[in-house]
C-alpha positions in Angstrom: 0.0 0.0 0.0 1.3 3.4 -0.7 1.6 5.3 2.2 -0.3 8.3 0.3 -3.4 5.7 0.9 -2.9 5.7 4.4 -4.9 9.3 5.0 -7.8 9.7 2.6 -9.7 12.5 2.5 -14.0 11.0 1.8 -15.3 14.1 0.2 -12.5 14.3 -2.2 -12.9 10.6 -3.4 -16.5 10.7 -3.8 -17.6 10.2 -7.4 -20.7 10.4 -9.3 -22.5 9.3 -12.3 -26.3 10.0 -13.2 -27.0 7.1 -14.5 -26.1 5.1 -11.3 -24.6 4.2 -8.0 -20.7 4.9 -7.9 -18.4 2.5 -6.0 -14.8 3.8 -5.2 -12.4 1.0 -3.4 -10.6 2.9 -0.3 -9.2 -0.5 1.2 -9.3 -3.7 0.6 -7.7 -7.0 1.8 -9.0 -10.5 2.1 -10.7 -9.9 5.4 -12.0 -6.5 5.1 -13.3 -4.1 1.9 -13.7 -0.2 2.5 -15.6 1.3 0.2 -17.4 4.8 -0.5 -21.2 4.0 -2.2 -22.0 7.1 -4.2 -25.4 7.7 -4.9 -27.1 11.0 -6.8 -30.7 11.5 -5.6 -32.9 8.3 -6.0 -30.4 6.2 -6.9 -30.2 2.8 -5.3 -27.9 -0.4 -4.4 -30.1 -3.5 -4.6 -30.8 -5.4 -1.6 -28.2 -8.6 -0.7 -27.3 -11.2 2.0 -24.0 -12.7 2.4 -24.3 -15.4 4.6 -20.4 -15.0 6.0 -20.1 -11.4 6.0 -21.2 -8.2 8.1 -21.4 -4.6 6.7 -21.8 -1.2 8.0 -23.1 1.9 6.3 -21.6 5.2 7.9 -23.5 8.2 6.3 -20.6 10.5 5.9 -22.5 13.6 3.7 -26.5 13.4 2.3 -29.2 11.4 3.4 -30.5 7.9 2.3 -33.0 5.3 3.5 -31.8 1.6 4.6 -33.5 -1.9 4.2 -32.3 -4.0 6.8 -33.8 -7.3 6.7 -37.5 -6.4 7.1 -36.7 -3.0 8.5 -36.4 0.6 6.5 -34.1 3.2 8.3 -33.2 6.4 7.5 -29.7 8.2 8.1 -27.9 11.2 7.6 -24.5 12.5 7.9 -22.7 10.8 11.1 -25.6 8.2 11.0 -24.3 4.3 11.1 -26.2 1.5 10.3 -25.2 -2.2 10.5 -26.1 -5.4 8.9 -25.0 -8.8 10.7 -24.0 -11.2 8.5 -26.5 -13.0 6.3 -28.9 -10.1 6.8 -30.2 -8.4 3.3 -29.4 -5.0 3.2 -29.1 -2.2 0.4 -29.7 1.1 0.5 -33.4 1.5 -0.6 -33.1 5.5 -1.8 -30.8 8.4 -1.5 -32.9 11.4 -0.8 -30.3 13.4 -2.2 -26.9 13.4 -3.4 -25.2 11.2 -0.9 -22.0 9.2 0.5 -21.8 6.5 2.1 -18.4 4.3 4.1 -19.0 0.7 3.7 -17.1 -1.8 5.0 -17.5 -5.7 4.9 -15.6 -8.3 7.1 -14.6 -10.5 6.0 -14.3 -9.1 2.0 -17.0 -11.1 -0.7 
């Protein structure tokens, strides 16, 4: 890893498209992915379980609403939400243009 990578700055790696959700890897080893989910208002990520990994969302600028397993939940910036393993969860809408941490242990 180059040590550059070792302090990254979220709102500068956010990218968008308008067509859909934007994924930009921040870390990634065979245990663990980081990830920023960027999302332009309305846009989604499709509901999935992974039976043998976990995954948090940390809402680090917007807003968006959650489906965990049979439950919808809505966060904003500094919100975190969290899906044991073989949970579904997606994000179900951003309400506005949003971004989103992810991480998943261990990594799909």
């Amino acid at each position: 890893m180059d040590t550059q990578d070792l302090l990254q700055h979220l709102l500068e790696r956010a990218r968008f498209s308008e067509s859909r959700m934007t994924k930009v890897d921040c870390f990634r080893t065979d245990r663990l992915l980081v990830g920023l989910n960027c999302m332009e208002r309305g846009q989604v990520r499709g509901v999935a379980a992974h039976a043998g990994s976990a995954k948090f969302y940390f809402v680090v600028d917007g807003k968006a609403g959650f489906t965990i397993g049979d439950r919808r939940v809505e966060a904003r910036p500094g919100g975190l939400v969290v899906a044991p393993a073989g949970v579904p969860r997606g994000v179900a809408r951003a309400h506005e243009r949003t971004i989103v941490l992810v991480a998943i242990a261990p990594a799909p």
